[in-house]
C-alpha positions in Angstrom: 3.6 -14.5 -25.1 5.1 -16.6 -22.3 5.6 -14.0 -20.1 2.0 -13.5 -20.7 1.3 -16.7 -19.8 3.5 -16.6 -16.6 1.7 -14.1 -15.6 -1.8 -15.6 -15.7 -0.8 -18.9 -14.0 0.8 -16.8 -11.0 -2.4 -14.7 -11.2 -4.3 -18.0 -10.5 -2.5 -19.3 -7.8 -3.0 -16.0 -6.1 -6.6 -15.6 -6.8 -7.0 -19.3 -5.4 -5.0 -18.3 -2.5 -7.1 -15.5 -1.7 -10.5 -17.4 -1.8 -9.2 -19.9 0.7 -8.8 -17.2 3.4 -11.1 -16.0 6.0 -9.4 -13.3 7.7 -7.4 -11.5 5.6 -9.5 -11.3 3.1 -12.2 -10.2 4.8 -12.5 -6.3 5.3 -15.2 -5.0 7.6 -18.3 -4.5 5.8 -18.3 -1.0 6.8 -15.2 -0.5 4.8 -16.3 -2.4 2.2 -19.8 -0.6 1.5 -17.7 2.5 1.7 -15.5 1.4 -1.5 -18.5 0.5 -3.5 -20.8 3.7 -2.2 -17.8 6.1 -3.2 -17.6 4.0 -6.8 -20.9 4.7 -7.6 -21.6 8.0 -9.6 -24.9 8.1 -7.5 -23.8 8.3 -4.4 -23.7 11.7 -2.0 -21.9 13.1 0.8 -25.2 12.4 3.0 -24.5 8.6 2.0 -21.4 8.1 2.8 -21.9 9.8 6.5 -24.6 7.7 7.3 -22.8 4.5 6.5 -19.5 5.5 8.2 -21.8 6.4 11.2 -23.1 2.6 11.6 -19.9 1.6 12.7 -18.1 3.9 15.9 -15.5 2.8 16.2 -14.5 3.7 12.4 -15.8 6.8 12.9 -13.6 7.9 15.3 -10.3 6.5 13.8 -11.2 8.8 10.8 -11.4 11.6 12.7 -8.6 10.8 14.7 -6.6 10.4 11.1 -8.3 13.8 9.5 -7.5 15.9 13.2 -3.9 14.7 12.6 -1.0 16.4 12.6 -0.1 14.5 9.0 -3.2 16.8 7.6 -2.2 19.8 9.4 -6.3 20.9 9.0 -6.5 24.8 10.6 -9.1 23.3 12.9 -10.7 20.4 14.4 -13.1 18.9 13.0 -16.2 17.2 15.1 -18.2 15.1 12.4 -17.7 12.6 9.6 -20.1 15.1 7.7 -17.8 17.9 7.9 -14.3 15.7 7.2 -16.4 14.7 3.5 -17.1 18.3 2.6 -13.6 19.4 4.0 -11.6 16.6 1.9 -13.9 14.6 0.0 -15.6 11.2 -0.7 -12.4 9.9 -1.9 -10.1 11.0 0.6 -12.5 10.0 3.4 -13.1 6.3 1.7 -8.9 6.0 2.0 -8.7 7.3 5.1 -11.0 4.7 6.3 -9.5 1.6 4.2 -5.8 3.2 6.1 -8.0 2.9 9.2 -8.9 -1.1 8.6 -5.8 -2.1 7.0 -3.5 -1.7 10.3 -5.3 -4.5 12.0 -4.0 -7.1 9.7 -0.7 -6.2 10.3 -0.7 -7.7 14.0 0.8 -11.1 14.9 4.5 -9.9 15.7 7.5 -12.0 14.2 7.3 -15.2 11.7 11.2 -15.6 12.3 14.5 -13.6 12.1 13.9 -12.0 8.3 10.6 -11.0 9.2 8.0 -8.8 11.6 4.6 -7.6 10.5 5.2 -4.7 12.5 8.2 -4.0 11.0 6.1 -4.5 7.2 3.6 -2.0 8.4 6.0 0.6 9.7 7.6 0.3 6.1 4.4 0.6 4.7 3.5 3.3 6.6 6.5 5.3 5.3 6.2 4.4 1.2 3.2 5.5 1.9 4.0 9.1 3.2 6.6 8.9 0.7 4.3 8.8 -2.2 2.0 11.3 -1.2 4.9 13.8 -0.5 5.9 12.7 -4.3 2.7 13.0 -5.9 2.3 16.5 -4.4 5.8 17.4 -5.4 4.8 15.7 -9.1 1.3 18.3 -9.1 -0.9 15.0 -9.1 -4.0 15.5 -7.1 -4.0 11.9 -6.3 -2.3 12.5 -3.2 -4.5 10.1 -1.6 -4.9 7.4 -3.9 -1.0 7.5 -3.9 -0.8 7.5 -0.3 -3.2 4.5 0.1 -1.4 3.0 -2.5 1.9 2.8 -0.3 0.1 1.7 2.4 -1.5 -1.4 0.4 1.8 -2.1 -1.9 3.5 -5.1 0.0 -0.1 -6.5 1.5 1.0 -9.7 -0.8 3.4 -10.7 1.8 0.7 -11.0 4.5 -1.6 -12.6 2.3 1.3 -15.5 2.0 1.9 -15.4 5.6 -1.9 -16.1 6.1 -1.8 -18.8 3.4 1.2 -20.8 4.5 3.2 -19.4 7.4 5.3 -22.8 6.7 6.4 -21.6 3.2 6.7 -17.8 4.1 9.5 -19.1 6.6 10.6 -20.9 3.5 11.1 -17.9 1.4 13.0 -16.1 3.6 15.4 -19.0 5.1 15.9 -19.4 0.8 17.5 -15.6 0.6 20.9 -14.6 0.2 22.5 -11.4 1.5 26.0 -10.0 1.3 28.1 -8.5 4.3 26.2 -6.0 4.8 21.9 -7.4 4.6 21.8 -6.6 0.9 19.8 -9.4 -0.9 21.7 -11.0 -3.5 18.8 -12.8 -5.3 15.8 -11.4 -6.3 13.0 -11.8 -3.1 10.0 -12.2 -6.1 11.7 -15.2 -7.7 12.3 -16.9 -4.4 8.2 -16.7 -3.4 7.6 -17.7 -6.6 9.8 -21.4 -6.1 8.1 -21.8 -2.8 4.4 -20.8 -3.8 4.0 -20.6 -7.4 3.0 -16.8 -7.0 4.9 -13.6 -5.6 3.7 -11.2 -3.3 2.6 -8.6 -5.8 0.5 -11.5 -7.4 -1.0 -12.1 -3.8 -1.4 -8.1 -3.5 -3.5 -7.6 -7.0 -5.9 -10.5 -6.1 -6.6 -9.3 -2.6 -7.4 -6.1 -4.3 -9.2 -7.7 -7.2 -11.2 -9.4 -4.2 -11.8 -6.8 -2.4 -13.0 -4.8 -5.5 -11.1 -1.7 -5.4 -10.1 0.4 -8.1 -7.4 -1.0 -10.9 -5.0 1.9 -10.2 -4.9 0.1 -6.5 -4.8 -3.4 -7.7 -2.0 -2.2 -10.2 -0.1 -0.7 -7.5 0.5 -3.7 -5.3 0.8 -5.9 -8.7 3.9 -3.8 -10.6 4.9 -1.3 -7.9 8.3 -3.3 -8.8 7.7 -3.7 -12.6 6.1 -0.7 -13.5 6.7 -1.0 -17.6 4.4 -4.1 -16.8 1.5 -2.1 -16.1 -0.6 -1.4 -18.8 0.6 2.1 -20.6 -2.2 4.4 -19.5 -2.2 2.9 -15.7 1.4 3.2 -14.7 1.8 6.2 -12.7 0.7 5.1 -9.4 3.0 2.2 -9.8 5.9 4.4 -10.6 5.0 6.2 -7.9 4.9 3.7 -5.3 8.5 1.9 -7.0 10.3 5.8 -6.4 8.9 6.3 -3.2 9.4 2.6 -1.7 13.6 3.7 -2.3 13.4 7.0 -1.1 11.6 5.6 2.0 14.3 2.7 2.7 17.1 5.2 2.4 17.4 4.8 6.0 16.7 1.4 6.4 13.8 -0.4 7.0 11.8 -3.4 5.6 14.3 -3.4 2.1 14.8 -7.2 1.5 12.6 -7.3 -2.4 14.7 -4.3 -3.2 17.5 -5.3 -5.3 18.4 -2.2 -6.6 18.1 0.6 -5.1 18.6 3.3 -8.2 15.7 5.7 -9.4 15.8 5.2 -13.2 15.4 8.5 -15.0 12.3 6.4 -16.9 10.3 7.0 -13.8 11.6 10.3 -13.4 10.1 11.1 -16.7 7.1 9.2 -16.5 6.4 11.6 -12.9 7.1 14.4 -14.5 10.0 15.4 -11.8 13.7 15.8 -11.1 16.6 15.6 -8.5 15.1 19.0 -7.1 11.9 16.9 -6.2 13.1 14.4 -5.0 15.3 16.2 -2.2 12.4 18.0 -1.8 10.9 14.7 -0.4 13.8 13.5 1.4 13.9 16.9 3.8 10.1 16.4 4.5 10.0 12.6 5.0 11.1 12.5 8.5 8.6 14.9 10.1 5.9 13.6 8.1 6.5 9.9 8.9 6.1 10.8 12.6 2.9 12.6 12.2 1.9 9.4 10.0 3.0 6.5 12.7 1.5 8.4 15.7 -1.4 8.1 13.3 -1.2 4.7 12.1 0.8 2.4 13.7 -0.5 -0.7 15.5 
């Protein structure tokens, strides 16, 4: 019960963080009347083309994004029309929240511990990570997963555009051994400075933003899966196996502790060692079609 409780009160502090922004927690309006368009049962194909076609400029990132090499289409497509009916509502609504999100990754380094760039890049690569995982695991949420990755640490931008102050805070506050391995746990030391860690800050944006709870409960337990609610844990298992698998090589690591794959989310994907090596000889070549994609 009082972890229950914990759990609400950082949940408050996050939602009240949120509500005091303007920028981040603002998507285009575009973007946002995709989300709710592709949410409603009602909505069509012809829908969805004519509201990606009031705004240009989104257009033709999503095209650029579905023409990419990371789709590996076997030709290029000219029209929003044709990218639904080749991929989907879905995969066309992610495509264009990936296409939105890379703009609030801009404004360079907050101090030695920390770049947004370097957050993105590491986003960018849980995020190719995942998808290679869920296709690996048979899940046809490929894309859901992949946005997922992308949207998992967005908590830590939402603190920096809360409190810059106490962000520098956090990070002056860590501990790391020899060799840049964090000694005490990066969560606990947001939650001292702000009352709320980045995965509380991450669930309220999405919460704000009103997109799905398989989203919302990626960026709020994609370190805690078991904390997810039974039926809703995948995606966060997901995004926890593929966040380790994608700091292998370095990279954005300093809210990983530990950096074993327990065989309960093993299980819970439905995969093995096989699968996982499987991802590990892909991830390189996909995280360059993904970057010359994505990155800002």
């Amino acid at each position: 019960m009082m972890q229950a409780q914990s759990y609400d009160a950082h949940m408050l502090v996050a939602h009240a963080a949120v509500k005091q922004l303007s920028h981040i927690a603002t998507l285009p309006e575009v973007t946002l009347g995709i989300i709710e368009l592709v949410e409603n049962p009602n909505s069509s194909a012809h829908d969805l083309n004519q509201l990606i076609g009031r705004d240009p400029a989104l257009s033709a990132r999503i095209l650029k994004v579905v023409n990419s090499a990371f789709y590996g289409l076997p030709r290029q497509i000219g029209s929003i029309n044709r990218a639904i009916s080749m991929l989907g509502l879905n995969a066309v609504k992610n495509i264009a929240i990936a296409a939105s999100l890379a703009k609030l990754f801009r404004g360079g380094a907050l101090c030695d511990r920390f770049d947004a760039k370097e957050l993105w890049d590491h986003s960018i690569a849980v995020a190719t990570a995942a998808r290679l995982l869920a296709k690996e695991a048979r899940m046809s949420s490929g894309d859901e997963a992949f946005l997922g990755g992308l949207m998992h640490d967005i908590g830590i931008m939402v603190a920096l555009q809360s409190d810059r102050a106490k962000l520098v805070q956090v990070f002056s506050d860590m501990q790391f051994d020899g060799n840049g391995k964090p000694l005490i746990d990066f969560r606990m030391a947001e939650r001292a400075v702000y009352g709320a860690d980045h995965c509380h800050f991450g669930e309220a944006l999405c919460e704000q933003w009103k997109f799905p709870r398989s989203l919302a409960l990626s960026c709020g337990h994609h370190h805690d899966p078991l904390c997810a609610p039974a039926e809703s844990r995948q995606i966060p298992w997901l995004i926890f196996v593929a966040e380790r698998l994608a700091t292998e090589g370095g990279g954005f690591a300093i809210d990983i502790l530990d950096r074993s794959i327990p065989r309960e989310a093993l299980e819970s994907l439905g995969i093995g060692t096989p699968q996982l090596d499987a991802v590990r000889s892909q991830l390189a070549e996909k995280l360059a079609e993904a970057q010359a994609t994505l990155s800002v």
